[in-house]
Every structure is written in structure tokens, then in C-alpha cells.
N, C-alpha and C positions, 0 to 999 in steps of 0.2 A: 536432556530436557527433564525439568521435573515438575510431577502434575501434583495438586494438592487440591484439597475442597476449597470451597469459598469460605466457609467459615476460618480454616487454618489463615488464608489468605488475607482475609479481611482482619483478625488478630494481628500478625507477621509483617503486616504490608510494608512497613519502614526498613524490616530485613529484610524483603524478599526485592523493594527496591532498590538496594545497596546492594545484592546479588546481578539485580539483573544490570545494573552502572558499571559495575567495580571489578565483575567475574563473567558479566558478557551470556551470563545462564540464563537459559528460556526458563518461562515458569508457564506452564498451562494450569488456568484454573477451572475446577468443575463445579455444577452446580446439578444435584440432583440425578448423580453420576453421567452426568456428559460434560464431554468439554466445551467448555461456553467462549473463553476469553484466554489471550495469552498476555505474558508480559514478555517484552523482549527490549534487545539493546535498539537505539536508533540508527543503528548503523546498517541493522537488518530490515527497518522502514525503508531508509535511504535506498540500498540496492533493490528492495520487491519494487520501488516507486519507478527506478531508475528501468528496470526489466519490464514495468507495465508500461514505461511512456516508448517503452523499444519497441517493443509489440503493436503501438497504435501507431507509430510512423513506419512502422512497416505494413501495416494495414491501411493505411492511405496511401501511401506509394504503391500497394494495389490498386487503393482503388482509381488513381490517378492514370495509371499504365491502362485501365481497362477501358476510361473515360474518353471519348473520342470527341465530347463536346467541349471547347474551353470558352471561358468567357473570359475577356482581357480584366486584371485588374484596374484601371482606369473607367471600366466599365460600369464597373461593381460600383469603385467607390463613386461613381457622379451617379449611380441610382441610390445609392445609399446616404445622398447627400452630403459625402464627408471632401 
């Protein structure tokens, strides 16, 4: 992974987007010496999305197991008018 200022970044940006396409390389940028922003491949969007949507249906299926009240869906939808 490699971090650079935002200024370096903001010059660069056309390479450092061909890096992070082509070579799959993180880029963290700082601003003000912290790190503000990354740049990364989509592929590493894809899997954190893919791991957060894991986490909320395992966290409903909590909270479903816990839930002792059900309401039919038939229910739902004619209060909901659909």
C-alpha cells in the first residue's frame, strides 16, 4: 500500500489510477498528514460490500431467532395496501 499527499495525488492522479486498474495497488492519500482517502481496485469494494451485506443478514437472522412475534406477510401487505 502506498500513501502519498494529496497534493502528489492530485498532480499523479491519471498514474496512480492506472496503478490502482492495472497493478491492483492501494493508494492512501493524506491531507494534512492524515490519511483522508484511499484509492483501491473494485474488486476490493466488491468483497468489503459483499462482507457487509454478510454481516446484516446475519444480524437479522438474529434478530429473527430472537423475535417471538411474527406477523404473516399477507398481513403486512393488505395494511400496506399493496
Amino acid at each position: 500500500m502506498t500513501t502519498i499527499p494529496f497534493t502528489s495525488a492530485r498532480a499523479r492522479l491519471s498514474e496512480l489510477f492506472t496503478e490502482v486498474c492495472t497493478k491492483h495497488e492501494r493508494i492512501v492519500v493524506e491531507r494534512y498528514g492524515h490519511q483522508r482517502v484511499a484509492m483501491v481496485p473494485i474488486e476490493d469494494i466488491e468483497a468489503l460490500e459483499h462482507l457487509e451485506d454478510q454481516r446484516d443478514i446475519a444480524i437479522a437472522e438474529a434478530a429473527l431467532d430472537e423475535s417471538k412475534d411474527r406477523i404473516p406477510w399477507e398481513e403486512v401487505k393488505q395494511e400496506l395496501g399493496l
